[in-house]
C-alpha positions as CSV (number, residue, x, y, z in Angstrom):
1,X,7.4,21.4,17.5
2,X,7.9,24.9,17.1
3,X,6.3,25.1,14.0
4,X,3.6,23.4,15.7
5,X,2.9,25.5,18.8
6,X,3.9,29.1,17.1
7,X,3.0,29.2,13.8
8,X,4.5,30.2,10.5
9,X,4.0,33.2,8.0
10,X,2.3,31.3,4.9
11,X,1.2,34.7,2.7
12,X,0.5,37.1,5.1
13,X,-1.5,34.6,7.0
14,X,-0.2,32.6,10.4
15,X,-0.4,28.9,10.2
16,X,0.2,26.2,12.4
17,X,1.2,22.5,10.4
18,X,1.0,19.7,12.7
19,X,4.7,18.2,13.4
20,X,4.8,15.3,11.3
21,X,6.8,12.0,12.7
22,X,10.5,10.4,11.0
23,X,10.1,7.3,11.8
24,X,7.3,5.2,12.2
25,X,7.6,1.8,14.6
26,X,5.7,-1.2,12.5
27,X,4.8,-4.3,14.3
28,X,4.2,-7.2,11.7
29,X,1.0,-9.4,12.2
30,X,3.0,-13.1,11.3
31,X,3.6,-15.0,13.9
32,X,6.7,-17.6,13.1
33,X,7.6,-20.8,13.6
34,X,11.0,-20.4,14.4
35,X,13.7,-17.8,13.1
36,X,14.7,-19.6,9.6
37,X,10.7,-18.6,9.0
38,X,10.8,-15.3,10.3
39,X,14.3,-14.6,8.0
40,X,12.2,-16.1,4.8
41,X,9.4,-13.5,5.6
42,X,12.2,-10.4,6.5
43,X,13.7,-11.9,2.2
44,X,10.2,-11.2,1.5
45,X,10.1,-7.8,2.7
46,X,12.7,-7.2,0.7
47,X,11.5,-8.1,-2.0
48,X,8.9,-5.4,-2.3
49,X,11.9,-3.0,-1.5
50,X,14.2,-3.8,-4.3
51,X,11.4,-3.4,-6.9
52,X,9.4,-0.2,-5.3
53,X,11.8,1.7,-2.7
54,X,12.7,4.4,-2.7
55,X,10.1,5.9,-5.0
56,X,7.4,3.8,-4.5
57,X,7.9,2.0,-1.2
58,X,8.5,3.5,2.0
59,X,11.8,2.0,3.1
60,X,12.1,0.3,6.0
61,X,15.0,-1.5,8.7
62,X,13.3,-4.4,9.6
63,X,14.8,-6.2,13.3
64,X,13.2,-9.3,15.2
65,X,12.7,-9.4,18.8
66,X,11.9,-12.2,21.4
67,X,9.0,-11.8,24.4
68,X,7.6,-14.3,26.9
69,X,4.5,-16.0,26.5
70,X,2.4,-18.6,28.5
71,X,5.7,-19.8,29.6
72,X,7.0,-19.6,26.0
73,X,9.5,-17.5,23.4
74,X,7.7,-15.9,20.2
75,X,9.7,-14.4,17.7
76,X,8.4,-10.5,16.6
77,X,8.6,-8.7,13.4
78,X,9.2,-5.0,13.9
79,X,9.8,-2.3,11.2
80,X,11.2,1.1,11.3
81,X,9.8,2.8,8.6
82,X,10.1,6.2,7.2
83,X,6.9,8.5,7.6
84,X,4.7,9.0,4.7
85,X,2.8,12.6,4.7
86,X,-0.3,12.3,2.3
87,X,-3.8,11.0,1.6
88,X,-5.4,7.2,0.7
89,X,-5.2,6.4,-2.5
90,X,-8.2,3.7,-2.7
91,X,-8.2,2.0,-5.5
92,X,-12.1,1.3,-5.7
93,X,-12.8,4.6,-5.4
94,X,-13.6,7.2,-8.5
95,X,-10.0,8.3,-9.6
96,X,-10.9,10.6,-12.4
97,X,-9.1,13.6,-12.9
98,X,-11.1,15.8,-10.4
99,X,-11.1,12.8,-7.5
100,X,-7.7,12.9,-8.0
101,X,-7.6,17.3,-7.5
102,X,-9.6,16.8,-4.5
103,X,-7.6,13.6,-2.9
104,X,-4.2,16.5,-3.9
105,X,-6.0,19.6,-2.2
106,X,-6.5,17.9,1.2
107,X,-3.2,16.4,1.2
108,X,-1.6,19.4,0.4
109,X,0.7,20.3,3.3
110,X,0.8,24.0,4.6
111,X,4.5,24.9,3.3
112,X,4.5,27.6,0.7
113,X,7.4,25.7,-1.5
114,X,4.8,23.0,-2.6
115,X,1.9,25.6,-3.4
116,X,3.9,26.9,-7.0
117,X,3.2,23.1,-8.6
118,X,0.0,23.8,-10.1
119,X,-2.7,20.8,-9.7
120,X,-3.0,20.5,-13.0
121,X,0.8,19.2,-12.9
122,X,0.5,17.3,-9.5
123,X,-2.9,15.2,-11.1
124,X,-0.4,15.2,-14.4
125,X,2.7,13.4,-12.1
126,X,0.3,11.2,-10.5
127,X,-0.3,9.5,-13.9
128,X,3.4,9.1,-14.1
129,X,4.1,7.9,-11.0
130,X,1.5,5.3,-11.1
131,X,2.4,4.5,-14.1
132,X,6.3,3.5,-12.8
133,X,4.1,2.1,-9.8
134,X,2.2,-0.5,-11.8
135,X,5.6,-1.1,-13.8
136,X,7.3,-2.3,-10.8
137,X,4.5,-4.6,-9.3
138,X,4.3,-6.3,-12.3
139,X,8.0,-6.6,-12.8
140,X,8.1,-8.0,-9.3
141,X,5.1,-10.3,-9.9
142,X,6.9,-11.6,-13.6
143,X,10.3,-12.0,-11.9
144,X,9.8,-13.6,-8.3
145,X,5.4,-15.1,-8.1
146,X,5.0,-12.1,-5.0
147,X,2.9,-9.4,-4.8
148,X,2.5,-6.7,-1.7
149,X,-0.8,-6.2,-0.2
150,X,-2.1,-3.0,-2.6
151,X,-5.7,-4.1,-1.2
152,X,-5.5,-3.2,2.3
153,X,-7.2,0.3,3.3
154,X,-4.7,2.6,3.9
155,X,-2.0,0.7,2.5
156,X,-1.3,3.5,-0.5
157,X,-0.7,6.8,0.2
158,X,-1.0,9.8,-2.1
159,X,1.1,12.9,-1.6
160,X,-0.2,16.3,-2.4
161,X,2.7,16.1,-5.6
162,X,1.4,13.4,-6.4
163,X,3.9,10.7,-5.7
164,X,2.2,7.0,-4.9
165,X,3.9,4.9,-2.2
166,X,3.0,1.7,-1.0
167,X,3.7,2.3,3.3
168,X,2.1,-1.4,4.8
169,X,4.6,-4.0,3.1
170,X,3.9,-6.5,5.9
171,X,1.4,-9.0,4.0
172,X,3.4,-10.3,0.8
173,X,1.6,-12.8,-0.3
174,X,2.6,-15.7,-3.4
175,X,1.1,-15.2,-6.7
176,X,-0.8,-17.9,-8.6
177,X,-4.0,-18.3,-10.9
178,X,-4.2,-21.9,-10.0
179,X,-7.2,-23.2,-7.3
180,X,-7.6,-22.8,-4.7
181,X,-7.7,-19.3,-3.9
182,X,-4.7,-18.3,-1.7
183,X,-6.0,-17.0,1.5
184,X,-3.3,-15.4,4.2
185,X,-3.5,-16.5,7.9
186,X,-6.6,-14.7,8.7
187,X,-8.5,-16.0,5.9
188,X,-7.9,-13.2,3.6
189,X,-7.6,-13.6,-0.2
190,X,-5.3,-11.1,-0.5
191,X,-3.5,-12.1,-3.4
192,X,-6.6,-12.0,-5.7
193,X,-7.7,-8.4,-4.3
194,X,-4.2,-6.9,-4.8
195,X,-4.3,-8.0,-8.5
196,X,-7.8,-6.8,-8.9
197,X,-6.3,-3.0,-7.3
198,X,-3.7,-2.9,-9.7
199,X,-5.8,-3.8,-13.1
200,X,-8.3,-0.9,-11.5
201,X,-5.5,1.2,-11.1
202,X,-4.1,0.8,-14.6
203,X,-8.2,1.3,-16.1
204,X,-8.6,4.5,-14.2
205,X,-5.6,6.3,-13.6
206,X,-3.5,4.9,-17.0
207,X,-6.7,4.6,-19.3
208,X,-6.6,0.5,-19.5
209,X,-9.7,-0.2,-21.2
210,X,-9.9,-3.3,-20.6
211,X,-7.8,-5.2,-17.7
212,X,-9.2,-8.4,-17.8
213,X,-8.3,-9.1,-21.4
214,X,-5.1,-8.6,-20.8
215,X,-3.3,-11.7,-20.1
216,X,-1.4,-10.6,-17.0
217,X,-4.7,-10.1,-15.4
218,X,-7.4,-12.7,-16.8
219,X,-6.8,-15.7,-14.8
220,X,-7.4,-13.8,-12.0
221,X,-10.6,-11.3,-13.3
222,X,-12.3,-14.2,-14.5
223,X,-16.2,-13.2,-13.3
224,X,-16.4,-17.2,-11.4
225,X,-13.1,-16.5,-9.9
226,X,-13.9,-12.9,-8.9
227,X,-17.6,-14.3,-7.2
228,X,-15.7,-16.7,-5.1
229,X,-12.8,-14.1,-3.9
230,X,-16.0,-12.0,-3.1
231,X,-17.4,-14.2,-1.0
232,X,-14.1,-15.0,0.8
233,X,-14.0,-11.7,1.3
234,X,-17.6,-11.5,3.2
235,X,-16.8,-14.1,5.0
236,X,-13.6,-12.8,6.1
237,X,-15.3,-9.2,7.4
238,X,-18.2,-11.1,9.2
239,X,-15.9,-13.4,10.8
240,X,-14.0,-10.1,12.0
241,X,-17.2,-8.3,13.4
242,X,-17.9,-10.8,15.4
243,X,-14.3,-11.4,17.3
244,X,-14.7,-7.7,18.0
């Protein structure tokens, strides 16, 4: 806070950086059952920290809490989860090599320390990182059928050194090619648009020419498959406009 309301001496100039938060309080949107289903989603959660945290997942204590409701008990998800300074990352955006120097220069943070990395290295480590980033999905995707929501806006988080973290790992959803489409509980296909956000990360941060050749990928990129998971996906955002 002092930093905050008085300033700081960033060459020869007086700043004033916002004061940035430890720990962020994460409510999870699942409702459960009963506790064995609200322990299978906390394994979950898990899951997506054994194969990204620490470098790629912001880690998280996850507790459960009880309320009252209409007479009733529901069980609560809640997450304490380490702050992640930085920018969106969103993967249907352009992510050439000068998207990427702009998405660094506003998420650079006013501390002299992180100014003597050149951008040319920071847009250099973000290849790397994503690179480990994509390695670690798809490991987790080979190895247990999950995959995080990588879809969600605001769910991956740049930082001006260009380090990729995945900070909303409260929608794991299973993976399968087979019909029909998963869909989470509000009617989201979220599986299908979390693949499609890695193969467009891998094309235009790694150089994948072609994504949906590659057998990891093509059950899912199939143009049919894709058309329907579009339409899910309008169907979903009008259905949200009008509970509003």
């Amino acid at each position: 806070m002092k930093r905050e309301t008085q300033g700081i001496r960033v060459d020869d100039q007086i700043l004033f950086p916002r004061a940035r938060p430890v720990k962020m309080l994460r409510l999870f949107r699942a409702r459960f059952e009963n506790l064995q289903k609200a322990l299978e989603e906390i394994g979950r959660v898990k899951l997506v920290i054994r194969y990204l945290a620490p470098d790629h997942a912001a880690r998280s204590n996850e507790f459960l809490v009880t309320y009252r409701l209409r007479g009733g008990r529901e069980i609560l998800l809640c997450g304490l989860q380490e702050y992640v300074p930085g920018e969106i990352l969103n993967p249907w955006a352009p992510l050439d090599a000068q998207a990427l120097g702009e998405i660094l220069t506003r998420s650079e943070p006013l501390f002299p320390g992180n100014r003597s990395i050149s951008l040319a290295q920071r847009i250099k480590n973000v290849t790397g990182h994503v690179r480990s980033f994509v390695a670690g999905v798809r490991k987790m995707i080979t190895q247990t059928a999950h995959i995080p929501d990588l879809a969600g806006i605001g769910n991956l988080i740049l930082s001006s050194e260009g380090h990729l973290k995945l900070v909303d790992i409260n929608n794991i959803s299973p993976v399968s090619p087979e019909e029909p489409i998963f869909k989470d509980e509000h009617g989201y296909p979220v599986c299908d648009k979390s693949i499609e956000a890695l193969a467009l990360l891998e094309k235009k941060i790694l150089g994948h020419p072609s994504p949906e050749n590659d057998r990891f990928y093509e059950a899912f990129l199939r143009p049919a498959r894709m058309q329907a998971v579009s339409e899910m996906v309008h169907a979903f955002t009008f259905s949200s406009h009008t509970m509003m």
